[in-house]
matplotlib code that plots the C-alpha trace (Angstrom):
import matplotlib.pyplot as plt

x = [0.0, 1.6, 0.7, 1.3, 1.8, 0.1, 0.6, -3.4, -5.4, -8.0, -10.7, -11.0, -11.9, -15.5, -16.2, -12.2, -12.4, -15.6, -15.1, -11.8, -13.5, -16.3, -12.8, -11.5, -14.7, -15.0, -11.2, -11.1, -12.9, -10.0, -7.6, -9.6, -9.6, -6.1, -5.6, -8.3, -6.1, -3.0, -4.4, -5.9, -2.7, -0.7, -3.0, -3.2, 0.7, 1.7, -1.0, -1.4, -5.2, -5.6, -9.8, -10.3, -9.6, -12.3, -15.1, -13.9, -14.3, -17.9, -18.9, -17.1, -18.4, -22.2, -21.5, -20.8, -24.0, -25.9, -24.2, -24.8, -27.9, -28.7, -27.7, -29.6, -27.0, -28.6, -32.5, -32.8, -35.0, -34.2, -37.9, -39.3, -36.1, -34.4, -31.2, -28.1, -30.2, -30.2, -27.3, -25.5, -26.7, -26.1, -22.4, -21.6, -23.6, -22.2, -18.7, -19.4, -20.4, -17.3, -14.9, -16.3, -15.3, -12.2, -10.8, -12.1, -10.4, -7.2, -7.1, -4.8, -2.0, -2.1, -1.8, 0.6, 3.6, 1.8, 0.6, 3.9, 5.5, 1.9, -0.2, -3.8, -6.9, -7.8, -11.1, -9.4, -8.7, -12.1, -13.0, -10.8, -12.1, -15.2, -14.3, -12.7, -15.5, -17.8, -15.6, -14.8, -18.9, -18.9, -18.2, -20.0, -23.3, -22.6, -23.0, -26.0, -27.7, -26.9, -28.3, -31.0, -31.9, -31.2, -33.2, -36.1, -38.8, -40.5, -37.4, -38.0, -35.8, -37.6, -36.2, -32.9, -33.0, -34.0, -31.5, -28.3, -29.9, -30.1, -27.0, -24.4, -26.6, -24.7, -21.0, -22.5, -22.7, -19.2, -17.4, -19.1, -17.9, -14.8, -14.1, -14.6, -12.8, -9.8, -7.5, -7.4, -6.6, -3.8, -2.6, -3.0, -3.1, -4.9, -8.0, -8.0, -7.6, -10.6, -12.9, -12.1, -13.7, -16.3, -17.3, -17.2, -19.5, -21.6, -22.0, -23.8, -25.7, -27.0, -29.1, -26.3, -27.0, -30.2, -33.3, -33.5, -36.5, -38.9, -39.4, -37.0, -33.4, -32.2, -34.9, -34.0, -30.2, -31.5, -33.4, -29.7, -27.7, -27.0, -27.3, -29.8, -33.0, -30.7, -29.5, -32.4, -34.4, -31.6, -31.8, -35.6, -35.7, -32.7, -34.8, -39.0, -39.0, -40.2, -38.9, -40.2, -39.7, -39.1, -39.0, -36.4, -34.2, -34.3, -33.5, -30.9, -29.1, -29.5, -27.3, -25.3, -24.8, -23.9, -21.7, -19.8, -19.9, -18.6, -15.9, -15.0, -14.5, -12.2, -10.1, -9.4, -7.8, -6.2, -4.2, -1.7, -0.4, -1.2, 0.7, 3.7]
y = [0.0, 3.3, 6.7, 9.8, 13.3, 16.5, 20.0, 19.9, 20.1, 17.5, 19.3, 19.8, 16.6, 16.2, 12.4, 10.9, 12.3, 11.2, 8.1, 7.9, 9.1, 6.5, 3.8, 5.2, 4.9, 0.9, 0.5, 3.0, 0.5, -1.2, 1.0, 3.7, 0.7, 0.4, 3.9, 4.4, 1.3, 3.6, 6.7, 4.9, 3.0, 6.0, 7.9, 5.2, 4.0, 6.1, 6.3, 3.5, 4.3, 4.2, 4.2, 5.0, 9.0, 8.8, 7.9, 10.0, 13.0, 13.2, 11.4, 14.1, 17.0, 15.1, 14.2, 18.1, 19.4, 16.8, 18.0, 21.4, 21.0, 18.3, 20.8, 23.5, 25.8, 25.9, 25.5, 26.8, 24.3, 23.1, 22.6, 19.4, 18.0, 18.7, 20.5, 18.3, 16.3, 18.7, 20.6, 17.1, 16.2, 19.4, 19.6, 15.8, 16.3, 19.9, 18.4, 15.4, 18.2, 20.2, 17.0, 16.2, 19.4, 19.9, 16.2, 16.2, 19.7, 18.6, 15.4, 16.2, 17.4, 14.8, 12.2, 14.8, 12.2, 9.4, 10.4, 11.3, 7.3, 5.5, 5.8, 5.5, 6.6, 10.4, 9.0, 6.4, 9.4, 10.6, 7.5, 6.9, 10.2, 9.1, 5.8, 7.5, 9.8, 7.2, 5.4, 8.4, 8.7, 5.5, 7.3, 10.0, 7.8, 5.7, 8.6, 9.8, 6.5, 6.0, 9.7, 9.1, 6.0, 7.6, 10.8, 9.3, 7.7, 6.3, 5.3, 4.7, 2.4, 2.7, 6.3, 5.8, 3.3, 6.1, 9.0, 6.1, 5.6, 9.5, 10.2, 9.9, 12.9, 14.9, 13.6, 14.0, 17.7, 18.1, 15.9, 18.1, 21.2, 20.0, 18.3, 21.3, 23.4, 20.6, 21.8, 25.4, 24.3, 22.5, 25.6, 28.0, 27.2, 30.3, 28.7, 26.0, 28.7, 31.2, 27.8, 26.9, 30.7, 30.3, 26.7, 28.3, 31.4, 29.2, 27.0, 29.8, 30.4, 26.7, 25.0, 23.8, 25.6, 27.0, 26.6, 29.5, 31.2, 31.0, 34.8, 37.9, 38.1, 34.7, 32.9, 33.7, 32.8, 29.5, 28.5, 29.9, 27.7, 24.3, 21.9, 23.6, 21.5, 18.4, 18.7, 19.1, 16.6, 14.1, 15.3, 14.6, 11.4, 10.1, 11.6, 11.6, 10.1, 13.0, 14.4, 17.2, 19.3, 16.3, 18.1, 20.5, 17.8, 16.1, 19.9, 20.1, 16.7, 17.1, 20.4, 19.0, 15.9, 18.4, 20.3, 16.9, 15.8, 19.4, 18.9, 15.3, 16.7, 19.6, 17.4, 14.8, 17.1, 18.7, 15.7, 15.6, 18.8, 19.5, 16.1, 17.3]
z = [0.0, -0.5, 0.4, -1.7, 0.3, -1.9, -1.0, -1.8, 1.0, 2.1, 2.6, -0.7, -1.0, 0.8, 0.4, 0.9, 3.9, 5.4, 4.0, 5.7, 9.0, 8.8, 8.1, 11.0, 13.5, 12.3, 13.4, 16.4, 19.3, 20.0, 19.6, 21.9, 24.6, 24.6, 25.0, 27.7, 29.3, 29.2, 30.3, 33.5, 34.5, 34.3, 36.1, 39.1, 38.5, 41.6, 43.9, 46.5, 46.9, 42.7, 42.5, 46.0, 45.1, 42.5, 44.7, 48.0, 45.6, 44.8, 48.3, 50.3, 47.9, 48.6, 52.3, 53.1, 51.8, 53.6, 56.6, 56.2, 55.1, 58.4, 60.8, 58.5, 57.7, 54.9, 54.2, 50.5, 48.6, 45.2, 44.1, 44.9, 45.8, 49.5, 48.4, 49.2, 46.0, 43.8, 44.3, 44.3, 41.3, 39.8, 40.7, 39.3, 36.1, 35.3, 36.3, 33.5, 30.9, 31.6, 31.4, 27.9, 26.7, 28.5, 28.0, 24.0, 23.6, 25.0, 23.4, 20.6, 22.6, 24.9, 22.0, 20.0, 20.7, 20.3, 16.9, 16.0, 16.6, 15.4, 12.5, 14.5, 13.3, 14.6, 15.6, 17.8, 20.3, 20.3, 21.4, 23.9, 25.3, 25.4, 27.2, 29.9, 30.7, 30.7, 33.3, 35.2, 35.8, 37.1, 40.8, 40.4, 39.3, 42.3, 44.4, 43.0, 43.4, 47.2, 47.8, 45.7, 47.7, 50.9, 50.3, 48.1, 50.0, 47.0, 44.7, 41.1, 39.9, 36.4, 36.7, 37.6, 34.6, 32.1, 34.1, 32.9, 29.3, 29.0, 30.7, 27.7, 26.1, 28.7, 27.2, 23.9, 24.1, 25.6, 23.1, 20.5, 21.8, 22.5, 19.2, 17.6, 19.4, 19.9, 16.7, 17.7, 21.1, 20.3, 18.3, 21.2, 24.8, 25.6, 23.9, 27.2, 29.5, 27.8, 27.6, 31.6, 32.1, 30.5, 31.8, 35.4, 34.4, 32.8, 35.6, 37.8, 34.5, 34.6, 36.8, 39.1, 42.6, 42.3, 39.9, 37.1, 37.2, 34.4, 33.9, 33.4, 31.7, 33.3, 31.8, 28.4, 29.0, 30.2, 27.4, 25.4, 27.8, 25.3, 28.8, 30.9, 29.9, 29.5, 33.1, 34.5, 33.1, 34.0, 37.3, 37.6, 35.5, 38.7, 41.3, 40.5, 37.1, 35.6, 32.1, 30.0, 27.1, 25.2, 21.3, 23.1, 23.8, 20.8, 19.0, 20.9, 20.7, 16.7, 17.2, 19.2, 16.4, 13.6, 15.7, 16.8, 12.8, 11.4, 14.5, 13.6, 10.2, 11.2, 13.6, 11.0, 8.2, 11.1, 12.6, 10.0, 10.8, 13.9, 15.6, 14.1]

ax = plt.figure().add_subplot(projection="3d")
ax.plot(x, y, z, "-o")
ax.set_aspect("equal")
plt.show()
C-alpha cells in the first residue's frame, strides 16, 4: 500500500475524507480501549489508593452538603427536591459536561507524541475520550444512586434506569464542543484557559446551585444555555421520574450531532499537521 503526500489540502476533498473518518470509527474501538487502558494505569501507577480518590471525591463533595444541610445551615429548597439532592446532582452532572469538553479539547495534545510514533486513526482518540468519561462517571453515578436512595422515600428504579440511558446525552454535548474546538486548542493554549472561564461562568448560569426562574433576563439565558434542559431533566428522571420538554431535547441533541460531525471533520484534516 503506498501513500502519496500533496501540498493539496483535504478538505477539498468532501467524500475521501468522510469516507476515511467512517474507516477510521470501524477501526477506532479497540484501539480507543487500549488507550483508555494507558491513560488509566498511568493515572493510578503512583497512587497506593488508585480508585479510592475517584469515589472519595464526589462522596465528600455530597456528604458536606448533607451536613450542612442536616444541621440547617442551609434551608434553600431546590424545588421538589431537598437541596443536598439537587445541588449534588447538579455539581456531578455539570462536572461530567465540563470533562467532555475539557478532555475532547485537549485530546490532541495529549496524543501529539503518540501520533507522531503510530499511524492510529484520529477517531481512535475521540473514542478513547469518550471511554474514559464514561468510566470516570462510574463514581460519580454511584454517588448519586446512594443519595438518591437515601433521600427518596419512594425510589423509582424505572427512573434511575431512564436517568443512565439519557446520561451519555450529557457527554454527547461536551465531546461536541470540545471536538470542535480541539484543533485550535492544540494551536493555542490560551484557547483552554478562555474555555475553563467560560465553563465556570456558565455553571452559575445553569441550573447547578439553584433553579433558574422561568421569567425575566435569566430565563431567556436559560433557554440559550445548550445543557440547561438536558441537566435538569436528567436530574428529575434520577430523582421523581419526571422528564419534559421532550422536542427540546431532541433539537438540541440534533445540534449538538452536527456540531460533533462538522468537528470530527475539522479534527481529521487537522491531525496531520497538527501532531507534528
Amino acid at each position: 500500500m503506498y501513500v502519496i503526500y500533496t501540498a493539496e489540502p483535504q478538505v477539498w476533498h468532501f467524500r475521501k475524507v468522510v469516507s476515511n473518518i467512517l474507516r477510521g470509527l470501524r477501526m477506532s474501538p479497540y484501539i480507543a480501549y487500549r488507550l483508555f487502558l494507558k491513560d488509566v494505569k498511568a493515572t493510578y501507577s503512583r497512587s497506593g489508593f488508585g480508585m479510592f480518590w475517584d469515589l472519595a471525591d464526589p462522596l465528600v463533595f455530597a456528604g458536606i452538603f448533607y451536613f450542612l444541610y442536616l444541621h440547617g445551615f442551609i434551608s434553600r429548597a431546590g424545588g421538589a427536591l431537598a437541596y443536598p439532592l439537587f445541588v449534588t446532582f447538579g455539581f456531578l452532572l455539570y462536572q461530567t459536561f465540563s470533562e467532555s469538553v475539557q478532555l475532547s479539547m485537549k485530546s490532541i495534545d495529549a496524543s501529539r507524541s503518540l501520533l507522531n510514533q503510530l499511524k492510529v486513526p484520529p477517531e481512535s482518540l475521540i473514542l478513547s475520550v469518550a471511554y474514559r468519561i464514561l468510566f470516570n462517571s462510574i463514581f460519580r453515578i454511584a454517588i448519586m444512586l446512594a443519595l438518591t436512595i437515601f433521600l427518596i422515600e419512594d425510589f423509582s428504579v424505572a427512573g434511575f434506569g431512564k436517568f443512565l440511558l439519557f446520561y451519555p446525552s450529557l457527554i454527547f454535548a461536551g465531546m461536541a464542543f470540545g471536538t470542535l474546538l480541539a484543533p485550535i486548542a492544540a494551536i493555542s493554549s490560551d484557547v483552554a484557559r478562555f474555555v475553563t472561564i467560560v465553563l465556570m461562568m456558565m455553571r452559575f448560569l445553569t441550573p447547578v446551585m439553584w433553579e433558574i426562574p422561568n421569567q425575566g433576563s435569566l430565563a431567556l439565558v436559560n433557554t440559550l444555555n445548550p445543557i440547561s434542559n438536558i441537566l435538569d431533566n436528567l436530574r428529575m428522571l434520577a430523582t421523581l421520574n419526571e422528564f419534559s420538554n421532550p422536542l427540546d431535547i431532541v433539537a438540541r441533541l440534533a445540534i449538538f450531532g452536527v456540531i460533533l460531525l462538522v468537528g470530527m471533520f475539522v479534527y481529521h484534516v487537522s491531525i496531520p499537521i497538527l501532531s507534528k
